[in-house]
Structures are given as C-alpha cells and as structure tokens.
C-alpha positions in Angstrom: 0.0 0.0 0.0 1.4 3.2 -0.9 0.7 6.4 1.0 1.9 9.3 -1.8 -1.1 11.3 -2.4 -1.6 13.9 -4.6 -4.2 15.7 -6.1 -4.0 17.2 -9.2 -5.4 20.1 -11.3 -5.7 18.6 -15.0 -6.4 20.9 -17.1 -5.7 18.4 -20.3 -3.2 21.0 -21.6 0.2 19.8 -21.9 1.8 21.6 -18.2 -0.8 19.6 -16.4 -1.0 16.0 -18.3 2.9 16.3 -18.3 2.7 16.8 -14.2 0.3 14.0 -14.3 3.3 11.7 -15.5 5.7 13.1 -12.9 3.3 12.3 -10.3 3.0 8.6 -11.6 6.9 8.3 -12.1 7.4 9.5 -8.9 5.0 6.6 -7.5 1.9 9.4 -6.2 -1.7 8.0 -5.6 -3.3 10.6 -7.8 -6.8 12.1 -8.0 -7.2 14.3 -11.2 -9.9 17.0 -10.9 -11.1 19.1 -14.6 -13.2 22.2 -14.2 -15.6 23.0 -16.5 -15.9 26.4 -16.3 -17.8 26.9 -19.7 -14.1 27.7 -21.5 -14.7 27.9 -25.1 -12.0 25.4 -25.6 -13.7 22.6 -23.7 -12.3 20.1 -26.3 -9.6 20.0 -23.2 -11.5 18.1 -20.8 -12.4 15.4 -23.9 -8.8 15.1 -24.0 -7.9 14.9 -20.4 -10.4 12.5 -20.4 -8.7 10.7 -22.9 -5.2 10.7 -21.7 -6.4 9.2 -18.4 -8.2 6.5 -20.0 -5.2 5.7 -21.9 -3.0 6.1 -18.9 -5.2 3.9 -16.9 -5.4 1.5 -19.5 -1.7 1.0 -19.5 -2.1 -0.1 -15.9 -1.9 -3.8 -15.7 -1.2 -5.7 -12.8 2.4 -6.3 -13.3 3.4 -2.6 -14.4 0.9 -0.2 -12.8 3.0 3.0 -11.8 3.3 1.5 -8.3 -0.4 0.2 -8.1 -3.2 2.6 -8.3 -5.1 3.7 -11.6 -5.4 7.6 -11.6 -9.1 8.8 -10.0 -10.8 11.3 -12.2 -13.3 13.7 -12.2 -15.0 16.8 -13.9 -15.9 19.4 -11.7 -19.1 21.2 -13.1 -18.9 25.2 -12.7 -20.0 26.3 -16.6 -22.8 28.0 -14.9 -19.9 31.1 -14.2 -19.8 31.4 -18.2 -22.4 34.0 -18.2 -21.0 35.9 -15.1 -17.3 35.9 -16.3 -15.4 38.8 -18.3 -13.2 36.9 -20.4 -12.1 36.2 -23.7 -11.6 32.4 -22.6 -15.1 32.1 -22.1 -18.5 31.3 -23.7 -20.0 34.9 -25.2 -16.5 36.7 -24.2 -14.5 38.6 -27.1 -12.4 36.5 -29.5 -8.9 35.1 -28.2 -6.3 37.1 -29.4 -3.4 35.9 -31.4 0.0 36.4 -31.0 2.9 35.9 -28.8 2.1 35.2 -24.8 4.4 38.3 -23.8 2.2 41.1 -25.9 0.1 42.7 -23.7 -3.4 42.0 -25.4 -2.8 38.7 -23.8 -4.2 39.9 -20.5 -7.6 39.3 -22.1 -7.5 35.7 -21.6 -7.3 36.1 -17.9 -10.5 34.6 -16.0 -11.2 36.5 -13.1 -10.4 34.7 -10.0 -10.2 30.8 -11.7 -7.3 30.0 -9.9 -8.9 30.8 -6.5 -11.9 29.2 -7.5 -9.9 26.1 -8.4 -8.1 26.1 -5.7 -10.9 26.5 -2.6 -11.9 23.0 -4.4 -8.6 21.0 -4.8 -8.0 22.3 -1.2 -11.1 20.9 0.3 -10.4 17.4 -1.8 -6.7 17.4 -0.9 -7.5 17.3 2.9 -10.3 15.1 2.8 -8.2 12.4 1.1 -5.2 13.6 3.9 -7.9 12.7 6.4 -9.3 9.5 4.9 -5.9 7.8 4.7 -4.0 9.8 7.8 -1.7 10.4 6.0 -0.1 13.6 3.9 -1.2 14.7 0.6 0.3 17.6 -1.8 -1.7 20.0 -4.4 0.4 19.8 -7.3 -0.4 22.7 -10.1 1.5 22.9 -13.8 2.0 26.2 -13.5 5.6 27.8 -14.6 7.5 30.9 -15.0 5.8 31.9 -18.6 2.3 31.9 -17.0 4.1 35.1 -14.1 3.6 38.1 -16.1 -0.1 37.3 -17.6 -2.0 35.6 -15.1 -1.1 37.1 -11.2 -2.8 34.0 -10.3 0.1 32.0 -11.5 2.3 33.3 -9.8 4.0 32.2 -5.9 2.6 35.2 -3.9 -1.0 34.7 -4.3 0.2 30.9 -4.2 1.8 32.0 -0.3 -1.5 34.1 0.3 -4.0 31.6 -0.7 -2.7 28.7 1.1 -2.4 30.8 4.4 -6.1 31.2 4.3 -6.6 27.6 3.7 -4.1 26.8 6.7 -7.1 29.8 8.8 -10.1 28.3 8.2 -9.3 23.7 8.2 -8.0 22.3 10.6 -5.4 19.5 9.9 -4.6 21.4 7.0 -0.5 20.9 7.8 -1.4 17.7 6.1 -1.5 19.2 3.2 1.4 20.9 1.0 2.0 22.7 -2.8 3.6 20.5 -5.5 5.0 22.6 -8.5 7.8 21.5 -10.4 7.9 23.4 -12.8 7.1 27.2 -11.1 10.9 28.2 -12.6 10.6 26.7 -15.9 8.9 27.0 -19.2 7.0 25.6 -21.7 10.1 23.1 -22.8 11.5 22.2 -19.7 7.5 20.7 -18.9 8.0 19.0 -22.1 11.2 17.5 -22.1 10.4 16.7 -18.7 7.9 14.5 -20.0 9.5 13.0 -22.6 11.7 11.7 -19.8 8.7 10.9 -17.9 7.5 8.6 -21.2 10.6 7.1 -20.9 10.2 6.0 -17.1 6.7 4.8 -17.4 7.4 2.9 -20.3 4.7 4.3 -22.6 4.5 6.6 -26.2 5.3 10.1 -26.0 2.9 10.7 -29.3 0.0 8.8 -27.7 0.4 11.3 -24.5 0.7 14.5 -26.1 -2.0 13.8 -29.1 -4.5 13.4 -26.2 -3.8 16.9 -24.8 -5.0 20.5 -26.2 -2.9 23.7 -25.3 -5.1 25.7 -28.1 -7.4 28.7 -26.8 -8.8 28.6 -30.0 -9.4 24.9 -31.4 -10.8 24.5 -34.9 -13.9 22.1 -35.3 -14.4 20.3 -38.6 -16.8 18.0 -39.3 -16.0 14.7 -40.4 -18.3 12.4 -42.7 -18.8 9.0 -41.0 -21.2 7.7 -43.9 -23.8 8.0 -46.3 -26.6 6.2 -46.8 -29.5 7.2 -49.6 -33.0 6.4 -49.2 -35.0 4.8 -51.7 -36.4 8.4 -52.7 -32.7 9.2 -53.3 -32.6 11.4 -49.9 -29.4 11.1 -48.5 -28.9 11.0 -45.0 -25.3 12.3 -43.8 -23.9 11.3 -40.5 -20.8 13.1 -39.0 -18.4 13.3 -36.4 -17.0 16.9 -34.5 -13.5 16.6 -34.9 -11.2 19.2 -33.1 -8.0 20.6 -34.5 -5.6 22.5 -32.5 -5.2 26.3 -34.2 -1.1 27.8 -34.4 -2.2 31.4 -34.3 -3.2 32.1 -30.4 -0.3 33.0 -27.6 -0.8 29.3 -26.0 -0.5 27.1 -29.6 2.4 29.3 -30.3 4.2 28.5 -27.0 3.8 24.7 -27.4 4.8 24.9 -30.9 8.1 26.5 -29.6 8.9 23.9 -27.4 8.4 21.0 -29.6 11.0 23.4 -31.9 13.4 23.4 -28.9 12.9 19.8 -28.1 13.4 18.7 -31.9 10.2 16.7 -32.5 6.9 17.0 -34.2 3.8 18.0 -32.4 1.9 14.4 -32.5 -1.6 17.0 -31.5 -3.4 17.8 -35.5 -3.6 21.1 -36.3 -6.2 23.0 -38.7 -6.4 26.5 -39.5 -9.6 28.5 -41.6 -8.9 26.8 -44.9 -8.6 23.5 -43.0 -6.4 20.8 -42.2 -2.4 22.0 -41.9 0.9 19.7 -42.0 3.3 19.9 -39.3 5.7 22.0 -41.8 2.8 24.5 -42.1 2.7 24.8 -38.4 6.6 25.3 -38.2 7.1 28.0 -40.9 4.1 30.0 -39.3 4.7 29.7 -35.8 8.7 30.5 -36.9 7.6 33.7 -38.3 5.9 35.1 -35.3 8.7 34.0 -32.9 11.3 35.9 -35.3 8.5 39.0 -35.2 8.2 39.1 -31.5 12.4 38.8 -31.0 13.2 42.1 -33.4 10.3 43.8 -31.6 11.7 43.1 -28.2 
C-alpha cells in the first residue's frame, strides 16, 4: 500500500498532463480533478479524459505506476460562463493571437479561476489527507511563462492563498504545494515528459495527441457515412473533430517547445482553410517568434 497522495489540477493541456506523469513516475496516488468552467476550448476536458483513459489502460497488474489507476473527475462550474469577463469564455470577445508576452494577452485572464480552483482542490486534498492519515500535496503545472499574464500564476498569491486555507481547516498541515515546474517553461514541462514517457514505459505521441494547449481549437466535421434512401434522400452522419489552431499565444508557446525539443507535435492542427501539415505549423509559428524577437 502506498501512501503518496496527490491531487492534481488537470487541465488536459500539456503543463498539467505532463505533471500528471511526474506524479506517476514518482510513485503518487493521484486524484485528477477538470473544471468545466464553460471555456470555449472545452475540447480540453475530452482530452484529459482521454489521456487518463489511456494512462489507466496502460495499468496492468504487473506494471501499474506503483499500483493505483489515476481517479478522475469533472468538476461542473459552466454555470460562471455568463458571469465571467473573459475572452476564454463562452460569449466573451475573440482570443487574441500572437505571442504570450504582448500585452493584449491579459484578455485571456478569468477572473479569480485560480482561486476558485483552488478552494476546491484544497477541500479534496485534505479530505483524502484525512481518509488515509496520511499527507497529501496540491500539485499545479503552473511555470514561469504563465508570471507576467496571469497574477494568479504566480508564488505570492500561491503563499497568500494557502495561508487562508491553513485559517479556516484544521489539519490542514497535512497538506502541501507540488509545483515543479514554477521556474521553468514551456520546454523544460516538455522535455520533462518525454523523460517521464521514458520512465513509465509508454509513447510520448500517444500522450501528447491526447492533450490541447489551443485557446482557440478548430472544429471540422467529419463524414462517417452515407446512406440514400429509396427516394434518393441522402442521409449524412458526422463526427465533430477538433483541431488544435497555431495562431493564439498558447498554440504558439507549445509549438516552440516542440521546436526546442526537436520533435513534431503528435496534436493535428487546422487553421480557416482546414487541415495544416506539421511544416505549415513550423514556418508559421517561426515567423511570429522571429517577429516578437526584433520587436523586443
């Protein structure tokens, strides 16, 4: 019996599924928590689903990350989406594209998400410290690139938060911050992972093709068959299928990793004329990284 616990925030972006396999190399019990919040990219909880399911169905008795299958579960709040002033959100403005460091990027902030994701980890965290007697640590995917956009990212409020926590539980020493990757960026998560592939003995393409880092993912329908009635009617059945995009601040900050890292992005990517090779995705994102270094 193992007593590592850890809860985690999964986001099913690639900082959080990439914790998600430090936590399992590291041997951690781990209960995975998604918040629908009524994002407009909400393709990220289908693949967070998705990379647990695969994760768990890598689990067999004689190679299962120490013993334990990951616990998940979505955490309904999209009834906020109305409330919220955001561009991340149902009915907010359109994401804006470009590098993360520009300054329009502030309008992807969501008021107050991180405290309202974090009042709820909290309260799970110490129940599960309290179930088993035992400790159990928060872990977050957050990291120095997130510092200057999102306050909420970054270690103050993190210091602040947790001292109210601490106030108002008690037996809440039981209970500590995990986050690896505070000091880092977007490729030190990733080649982190790739190292964490390694470990677990699973494929680096089948994680990271189950996760979505794009603010603004690209739905195109696919045709699953045809069938014509007698009449000649023809009745057309298809299938949503989501494409990352390579134009907003978050797709451009994975694609520069995988640049850094020297491997292709196994996640598909589409753009308004459709469908885009990996080649497509390089030369563009390339261009707006050179942009945004002469304009420093």
């Amino acid at each position: 019996m193992r007593n590592k616990h850890a809860v985690l925030s999964l986001s099913g972006g690639m900082d959080s599924s990439t914790l998600l396999l430090r936590l399992l190399a590291d041997g951690y019990e781990v209960t995975a928590l998604s918040f629908d919040y009524g994002q407009k990219h909400n393709v990220e909880l289908e693949r967070a689903q998705s990379l647990v399911d695969y994760l768990n169905s890598q689990c067999t008795e004689n190679n299962c990350y120490g013993g334990c299958k990951i616990t998940y579960q979505v955490i309904k709040l999209d009834g906020l989406s109305q409330l919220l002033n955001s561009a991340l959100v149902t009915g907010g403005a359109d994401v804006p594209e470009g590098h993360y460091a520009e300054e329009n990027m502030k309008a992807t902030v969501v008021p107050n998400r991180n405290k309202i994701f974090s009042s709820i980890i909290q309260a799970v965290a110490l129940s599960i410290a309290e179930k088993n007697d035992a400790e159990c640590v928060i872990a977050m995917g957050i990291h120095a690139g997130d510092h200057s956009i999102y306050p909420d990212c970054r270690q103050e409020f993190r210091d602040i938060d947790f001292e109210a926590f601490k106030a108002g539980n008690w037996g809440a020493e039981k209970v500590s911050y995990y986050t690896p990757y505070l000091l880092g960026d977007k490729f030190d998560i990733l080649k982190d992972g790739e190292t964490c592939c390694e470990t677990l003995g699973i494929s680096f393409n089948e994680v990271y093709k189950r996760t979505n880092t794009s603010y603004k993912p690209i739905c195109i329908p696919k045709i699953l068959s045809v069938t014509i009635s007698g009449d000649g009617t023809r009745d057309i059945l298809t299938e949503n299928t989501w494409y990352s995009d390579y134009k907003s601040a978050s797709s451009v900050e994975r694609v520069e990793a995988f640049i850094k890292l020297g491997r292709p992005d196994p996640c598909e990517y589409a753009d308004e004329n459709g469908v885009v090779t990996w080649e497509h995705v390089l030369s563009e994102v390339t261009k707006v990284l050179d942009n945004h270094t002469e304009n420093k």
